[in-house]
Every structure is written in C-alpha cells, then in structure tokens.
SETORNU-369862 format. One line per field, with one value per residue: residue in one letter; x, y, z of N, C-alpha, C, O in turn; residue number from 1. Coordinates in steps of 0.02 Angstrom, whole numbers, plus 50000, padded with zeros to 5 digits. Each point is the difference from the previous one (the first is absolute). Example, Ala and Ser with C-alpha at 12.3 -4.5 7.8 and 13.67 -1.06 7.14 Angstrom:
! SETORNU-369862
resn <- (A S) $
n.xx <- (50660 49930) $
n.yy <- (49716 50054) $
n.zz <- (50390 49931) $
ca.xx <- (49955 50042) $
ca.yy <- (50059 50059) $
ca.zz <- (50000 50003) $
c.xx <- (50045 49961) $
c.yy <- (50060 50055) $
c.zz <- (50000 50037) $
o.xx <- (50052 50025) $
o.yy <- (49999 50055) $
o.zz <- (50033 50008) $
resi <- (1 2) $
//
This chain:
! SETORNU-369862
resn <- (X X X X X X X X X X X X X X X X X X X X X X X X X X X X X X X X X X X X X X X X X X X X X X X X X X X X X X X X X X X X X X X X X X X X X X X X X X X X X X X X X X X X X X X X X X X X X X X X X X X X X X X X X X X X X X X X X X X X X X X X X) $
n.xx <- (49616 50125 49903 50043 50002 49937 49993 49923 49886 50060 50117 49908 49974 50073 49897 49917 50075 49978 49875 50006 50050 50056 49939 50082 50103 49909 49943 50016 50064 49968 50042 50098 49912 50070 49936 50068 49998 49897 49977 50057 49986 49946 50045 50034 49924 49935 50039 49963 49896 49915 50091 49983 49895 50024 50002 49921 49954 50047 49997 49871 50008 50044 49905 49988 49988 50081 50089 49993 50002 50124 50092 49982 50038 50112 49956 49941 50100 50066 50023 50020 50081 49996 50017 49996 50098 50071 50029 49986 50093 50083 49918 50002 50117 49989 49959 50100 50059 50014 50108 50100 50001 50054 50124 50055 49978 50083 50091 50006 50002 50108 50067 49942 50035 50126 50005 49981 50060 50081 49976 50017 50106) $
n.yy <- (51316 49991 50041 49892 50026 49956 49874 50047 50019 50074 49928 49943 50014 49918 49970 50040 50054 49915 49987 50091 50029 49941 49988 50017 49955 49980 49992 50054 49932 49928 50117 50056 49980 49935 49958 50011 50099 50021 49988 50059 50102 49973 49991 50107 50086 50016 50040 50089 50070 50011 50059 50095 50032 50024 50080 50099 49992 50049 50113 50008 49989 50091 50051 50048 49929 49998 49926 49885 49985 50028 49927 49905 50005 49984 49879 49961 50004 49928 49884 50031 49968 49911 49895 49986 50062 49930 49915 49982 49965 49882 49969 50116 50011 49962 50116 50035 49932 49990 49988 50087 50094 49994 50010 50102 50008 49975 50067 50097 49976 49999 50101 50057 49976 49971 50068 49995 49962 50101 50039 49919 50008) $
n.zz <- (51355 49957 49913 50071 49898 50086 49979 49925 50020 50068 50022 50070 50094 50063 49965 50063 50081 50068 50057 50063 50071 50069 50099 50042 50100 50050 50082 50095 50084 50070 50021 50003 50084 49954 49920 49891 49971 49960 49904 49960 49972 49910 49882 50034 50011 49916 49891 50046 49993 49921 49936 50039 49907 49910 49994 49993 49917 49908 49963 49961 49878 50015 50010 49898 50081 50068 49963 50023 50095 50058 49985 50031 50108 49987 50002 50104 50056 49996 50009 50108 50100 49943 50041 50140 50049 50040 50051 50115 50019 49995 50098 50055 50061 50088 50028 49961 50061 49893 50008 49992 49942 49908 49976 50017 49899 49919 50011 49981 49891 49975 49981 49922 49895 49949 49927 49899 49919 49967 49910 49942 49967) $
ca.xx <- (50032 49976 50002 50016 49944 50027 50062 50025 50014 49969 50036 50018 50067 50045 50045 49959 50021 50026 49967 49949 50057 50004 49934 50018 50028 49952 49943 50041 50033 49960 49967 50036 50037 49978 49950 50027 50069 49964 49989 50090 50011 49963 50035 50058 50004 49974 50074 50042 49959 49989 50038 50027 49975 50002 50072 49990 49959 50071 50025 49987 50004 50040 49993 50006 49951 49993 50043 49959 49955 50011 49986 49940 49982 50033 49981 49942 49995 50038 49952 49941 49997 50054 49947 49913 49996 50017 49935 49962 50010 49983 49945 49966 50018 50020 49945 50002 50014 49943 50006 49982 49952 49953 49993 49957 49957 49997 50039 49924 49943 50011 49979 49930 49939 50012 49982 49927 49986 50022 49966 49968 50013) $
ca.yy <- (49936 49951 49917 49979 49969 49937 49986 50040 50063 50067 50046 49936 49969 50033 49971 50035 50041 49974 49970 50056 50011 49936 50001 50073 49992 49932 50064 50062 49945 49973 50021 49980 49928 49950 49941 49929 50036 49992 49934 49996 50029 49949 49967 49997 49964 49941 49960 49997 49984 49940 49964 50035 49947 49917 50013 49978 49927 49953 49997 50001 49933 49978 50018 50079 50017 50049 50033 49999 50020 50064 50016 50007 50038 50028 49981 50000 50086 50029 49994 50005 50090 50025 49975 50007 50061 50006 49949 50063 50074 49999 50004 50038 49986 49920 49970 50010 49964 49969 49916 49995 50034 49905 49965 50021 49996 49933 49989 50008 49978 49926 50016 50019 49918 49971 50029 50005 49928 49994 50048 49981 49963) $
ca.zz <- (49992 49946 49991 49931 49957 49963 50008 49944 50041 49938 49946 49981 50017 50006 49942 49936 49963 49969 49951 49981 49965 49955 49952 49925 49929 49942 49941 49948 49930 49962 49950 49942 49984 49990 50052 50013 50047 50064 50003 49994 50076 50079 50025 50062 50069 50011 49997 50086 50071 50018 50015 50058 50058 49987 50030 50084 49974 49993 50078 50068 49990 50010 50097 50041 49992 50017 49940 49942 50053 49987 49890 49977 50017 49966 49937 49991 50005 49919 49953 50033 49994 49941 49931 49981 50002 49913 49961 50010 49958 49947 49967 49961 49924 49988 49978 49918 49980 49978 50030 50079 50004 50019 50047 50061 49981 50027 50063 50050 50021 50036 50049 50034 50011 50046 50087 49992 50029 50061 50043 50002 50048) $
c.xx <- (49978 49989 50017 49949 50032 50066 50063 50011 49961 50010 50013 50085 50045 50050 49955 50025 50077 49987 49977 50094 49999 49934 49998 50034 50004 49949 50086 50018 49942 49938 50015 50024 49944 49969 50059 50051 49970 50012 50065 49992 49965 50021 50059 49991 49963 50029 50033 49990 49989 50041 50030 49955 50023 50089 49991 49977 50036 50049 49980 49990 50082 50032 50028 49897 49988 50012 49924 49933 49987 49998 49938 49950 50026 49988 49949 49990 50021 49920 49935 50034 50039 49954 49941 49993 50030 49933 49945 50017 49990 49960 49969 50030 49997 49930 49987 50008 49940 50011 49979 49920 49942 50018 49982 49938 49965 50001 49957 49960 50010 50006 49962 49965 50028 49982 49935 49991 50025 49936 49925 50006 49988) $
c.yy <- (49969 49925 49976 49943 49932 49994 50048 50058 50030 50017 49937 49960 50036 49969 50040 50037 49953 49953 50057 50000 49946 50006 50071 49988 49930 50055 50009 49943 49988 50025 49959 49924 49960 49961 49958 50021 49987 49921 49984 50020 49961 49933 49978 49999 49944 49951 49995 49971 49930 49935 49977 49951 49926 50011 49987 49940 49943 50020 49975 49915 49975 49995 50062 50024 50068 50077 50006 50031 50077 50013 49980 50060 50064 50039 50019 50067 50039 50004 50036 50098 50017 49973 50030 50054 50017 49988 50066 50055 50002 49957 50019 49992 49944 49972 50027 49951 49948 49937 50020 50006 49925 49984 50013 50003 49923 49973 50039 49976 49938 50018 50017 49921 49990 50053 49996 49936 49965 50048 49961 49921 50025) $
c.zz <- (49934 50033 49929 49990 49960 50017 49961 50025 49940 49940 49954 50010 49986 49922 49952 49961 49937 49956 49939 49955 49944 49936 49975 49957 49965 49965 49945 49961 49978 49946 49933 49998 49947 50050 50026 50069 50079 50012 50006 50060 50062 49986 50001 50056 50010 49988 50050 50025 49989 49990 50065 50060 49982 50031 50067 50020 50028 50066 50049 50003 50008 50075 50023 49987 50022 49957 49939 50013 49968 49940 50006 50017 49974 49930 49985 50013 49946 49954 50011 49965 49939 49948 49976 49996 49906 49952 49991 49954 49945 49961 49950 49909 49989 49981 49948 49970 50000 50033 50073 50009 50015 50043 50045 49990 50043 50061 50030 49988 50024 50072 50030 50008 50079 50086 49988 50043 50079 50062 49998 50056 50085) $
o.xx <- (49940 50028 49991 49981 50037 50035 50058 50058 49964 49965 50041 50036 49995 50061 50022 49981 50030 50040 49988 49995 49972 50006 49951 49986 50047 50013 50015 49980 49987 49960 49961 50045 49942 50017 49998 50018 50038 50016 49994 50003 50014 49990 50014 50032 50016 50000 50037 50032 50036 49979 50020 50019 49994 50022 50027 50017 49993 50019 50038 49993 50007 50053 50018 49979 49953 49969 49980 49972 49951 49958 49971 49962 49955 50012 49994 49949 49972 49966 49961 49980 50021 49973 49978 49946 49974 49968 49988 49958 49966 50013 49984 49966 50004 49989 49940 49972 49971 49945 49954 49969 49961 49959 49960 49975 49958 49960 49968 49966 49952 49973 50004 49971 49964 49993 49974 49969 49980 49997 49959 49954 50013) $
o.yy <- (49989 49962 50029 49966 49998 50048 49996 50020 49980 50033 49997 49983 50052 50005 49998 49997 50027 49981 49976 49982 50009 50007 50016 50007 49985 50023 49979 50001 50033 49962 49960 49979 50019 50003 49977 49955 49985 49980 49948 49957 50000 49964 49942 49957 49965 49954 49951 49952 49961 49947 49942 49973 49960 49944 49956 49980 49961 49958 49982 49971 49939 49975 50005 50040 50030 50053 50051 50021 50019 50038 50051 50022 50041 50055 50028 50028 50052 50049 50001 50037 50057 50038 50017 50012 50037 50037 50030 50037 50042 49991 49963 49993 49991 49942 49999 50006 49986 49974 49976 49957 49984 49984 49960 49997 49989 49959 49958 49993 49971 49964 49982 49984 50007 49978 50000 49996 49955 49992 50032 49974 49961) $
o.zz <- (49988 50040 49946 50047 49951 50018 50020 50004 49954 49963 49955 49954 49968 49993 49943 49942 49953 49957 49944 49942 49946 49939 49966 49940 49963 49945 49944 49942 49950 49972 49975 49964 50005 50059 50057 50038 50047 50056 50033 50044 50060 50050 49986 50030 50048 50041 50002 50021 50033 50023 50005 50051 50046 50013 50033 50056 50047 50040 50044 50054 49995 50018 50059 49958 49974 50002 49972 49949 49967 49976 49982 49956 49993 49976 49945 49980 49983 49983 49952 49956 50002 49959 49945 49973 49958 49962 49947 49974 49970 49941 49953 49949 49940 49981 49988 49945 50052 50012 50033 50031 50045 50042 50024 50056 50044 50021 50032 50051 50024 50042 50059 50052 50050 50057 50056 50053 50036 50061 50033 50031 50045) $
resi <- (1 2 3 4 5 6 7 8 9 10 11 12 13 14 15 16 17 18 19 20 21 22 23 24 25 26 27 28 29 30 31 32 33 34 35 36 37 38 39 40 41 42 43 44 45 46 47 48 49 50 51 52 53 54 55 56 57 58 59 60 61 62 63 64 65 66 67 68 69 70 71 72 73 74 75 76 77 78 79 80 81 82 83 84 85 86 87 88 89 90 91 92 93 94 95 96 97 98 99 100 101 102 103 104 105 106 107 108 109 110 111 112 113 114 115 116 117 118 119 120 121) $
//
C-alpha cells in the first residue's frame, strides 16, 4: 500500500507537471530577454489584478456586497497564484537592474525591522 506524503502527495500535486512545463518555457524565453521585458511582463497582470480590487470595493459599497465579497476574494487569488508566482520567476533578472536591486534591497530590510519588532511584541 502507497502512502501519500503531505497534502501534495509524491509527485507534488496534481498541477506539478504543469508548473515544471510553464517554468521550462520562461528559462527557454527568458535567456535572451533584457532586464526591462520581465518587468513589462509582471506589469500586465498586475495592471489587472489590482484595479479589479478597488472595482470590487465600489461594488460591494454600492450594496451587491456579496458580488464584491467574491471579486475581492477573486482578486486576492489572481494576485496570490498569477502575480506572486510571476514575480518569483522573474526576480532573478529584475535584480540586474541597479534601481530594483536597492529597492528590494530596501524593502527587506524594512521588512525584517518590522517582524523583528512584531516578534518582539
């Protein structure tokens, strides 16, 4: 009898062989891109997504709260499984770039103070 290991199983989910696809052919485009094409490429959907919450915003302020409820939630899934999985990828080139490179630079260590300080609470 198999056992499966973790909510994932063995073969890492039933979506792995399709994350393992996608993340070959970004390697294959993105050898040959420029720093700036990654950065074009992550924001269009973010151009989506977060318009999309001030949309639900406004729906659920106009009394289909329920309607607005879902785009937000909707929303917050887009951005969670399409943004942050993009973002992820293309990191690595986006940190050639001498501005990003500070800024994340930046942007963790503002993040590490603030959980430092939260964990000290």
């Amino acid at each position: 009898m198999e056992t499966q290991i973790g909510l994932m199983g063995k073969n890492g989910g039933p979506f792995a062989s399709a994350r393992k696809a996608c993340r070959h052919v970004y390697d294959a485009l993105a050898r040959d891109w420029d720093p700036i094409s990654p950065l074009a490429l992550l924001l269009v959907p973010t151009g989506l997504v977060e318009p999309l919450k001030l949309v639900a915003v406004a729906v659920a302020g106009d009394g289909h709260w329920i309607t607005g409820t879902v785009m937000i939630g909707a929303a917050y899934a887009a951005s969670l499984l399409l943004v942050d999985r993009l973002f992820v990828m293309v990191k690595p080139k986006l940190l050639t770039l001498p501005w990003f490179a500070r800024l994340w630079r930046w942007f963790v260590a503002v993040r590490s103070k603030a959980v430092e300080l939260f964990r000290r609470a």
